[in-house]
C-alpha positions in Angstrom: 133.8 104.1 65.8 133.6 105.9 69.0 136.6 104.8 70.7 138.8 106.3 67.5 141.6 108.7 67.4 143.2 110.2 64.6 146.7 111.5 64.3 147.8 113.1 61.3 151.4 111.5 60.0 151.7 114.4 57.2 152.6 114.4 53.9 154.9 111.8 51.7 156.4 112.8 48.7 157.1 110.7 45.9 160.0 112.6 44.3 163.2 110.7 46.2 160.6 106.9 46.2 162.4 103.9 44.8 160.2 100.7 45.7 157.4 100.0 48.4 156.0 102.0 51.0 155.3 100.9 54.0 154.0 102.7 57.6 154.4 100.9 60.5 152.8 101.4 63.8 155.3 99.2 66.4 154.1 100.0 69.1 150.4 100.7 68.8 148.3 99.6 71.8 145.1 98.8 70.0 142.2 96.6 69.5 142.6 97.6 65.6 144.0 100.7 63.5 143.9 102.1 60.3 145.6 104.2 57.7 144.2 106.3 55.7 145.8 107.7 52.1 144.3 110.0 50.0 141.3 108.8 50.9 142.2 104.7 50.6 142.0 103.2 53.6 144.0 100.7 54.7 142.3 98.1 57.6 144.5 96.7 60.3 142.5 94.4 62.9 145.6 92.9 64.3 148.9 93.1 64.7 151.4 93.6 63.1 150.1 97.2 62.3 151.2 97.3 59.0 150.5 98.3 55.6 152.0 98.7 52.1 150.3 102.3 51.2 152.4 102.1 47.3 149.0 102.0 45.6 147.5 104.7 47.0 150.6 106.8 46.5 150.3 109.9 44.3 152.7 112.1 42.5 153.5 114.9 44.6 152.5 115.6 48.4 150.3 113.0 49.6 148.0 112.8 53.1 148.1 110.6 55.9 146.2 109.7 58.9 146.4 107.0 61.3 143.2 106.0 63.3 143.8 103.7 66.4 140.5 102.2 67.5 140.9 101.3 71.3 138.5 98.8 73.2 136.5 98.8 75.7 138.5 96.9 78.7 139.4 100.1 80.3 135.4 100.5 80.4 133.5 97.5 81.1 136.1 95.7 82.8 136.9 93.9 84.6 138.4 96.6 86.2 139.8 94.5 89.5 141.5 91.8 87.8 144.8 91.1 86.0 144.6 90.2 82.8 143.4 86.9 81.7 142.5 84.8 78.6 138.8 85.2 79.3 136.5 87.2 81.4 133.5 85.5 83.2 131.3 85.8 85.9 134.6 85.5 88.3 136.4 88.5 87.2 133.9 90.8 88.1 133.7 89.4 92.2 135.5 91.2 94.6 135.2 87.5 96.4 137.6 86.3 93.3 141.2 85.4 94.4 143.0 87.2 92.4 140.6 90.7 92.8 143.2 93.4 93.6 141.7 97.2 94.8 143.5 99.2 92.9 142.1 99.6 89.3 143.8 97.6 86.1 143.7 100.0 83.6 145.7 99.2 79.7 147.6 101.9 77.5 145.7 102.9 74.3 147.3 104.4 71.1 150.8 105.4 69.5 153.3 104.4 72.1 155.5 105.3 69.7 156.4 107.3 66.5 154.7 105.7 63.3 157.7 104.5 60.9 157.2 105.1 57.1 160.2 103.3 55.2 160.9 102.4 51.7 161.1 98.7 51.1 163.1 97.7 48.1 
């Protein structure tokens, strides 16, 4: 997708593991992410961002990325509007009641550090 962004989380080691893995994003500001391990990929369309990776767990160092996949609000609009439930024909007028001048622009991606924890 276009509006992606990757982040690389690093390695995991399986040496010290005693039960599940799980990454957590908790405060991803998404439309949708995904995780990617050892080439598995793990989809997330909503929240909660979260994902048992354990099966795609080698022994050894093991690779992950996160991809966020933004939308395309901050793009298309509106751009004049708080946000609502739904966007019609309204939200687009600068004749609409609640049109405001200065843009309405929404936070995209990691707003904070991905969690990887063991589960027992």
């Amino acid at each position: 997708m276009s509006d992606a962004r990757c982040c690389s989380v690093g390695s995991i080691g399986t040496a010290s593991r005693r039960g599940r893995v799980r990454i957590n994003l908790p405060e991803a500001a998404c439309t949708g992410a995904a995780i990617h391990v050892n080439g598995k990929t793990y989809v997330l369309p909503w929240a909660p961002f979260s994902a048992d990776i354990t099966d795609a767990l080698v022994e050894g160092a093991n690779t992950v990325r996160v991809e966020v996949i933004g939308g395309r609000k901050n793009m298309l609009g509106p751009l004049h509007t708080p946000r609502q439930t739904w966007t019609g024909p309204d939200q687009f007028s600068p004749n609409a009641k609640d049109w405001i001048f200065e843009y309405q622009l929404y936070d995209h991606g990691l707003m904070s550090p991905v969690v990887v924890e063991t589960v027992r």
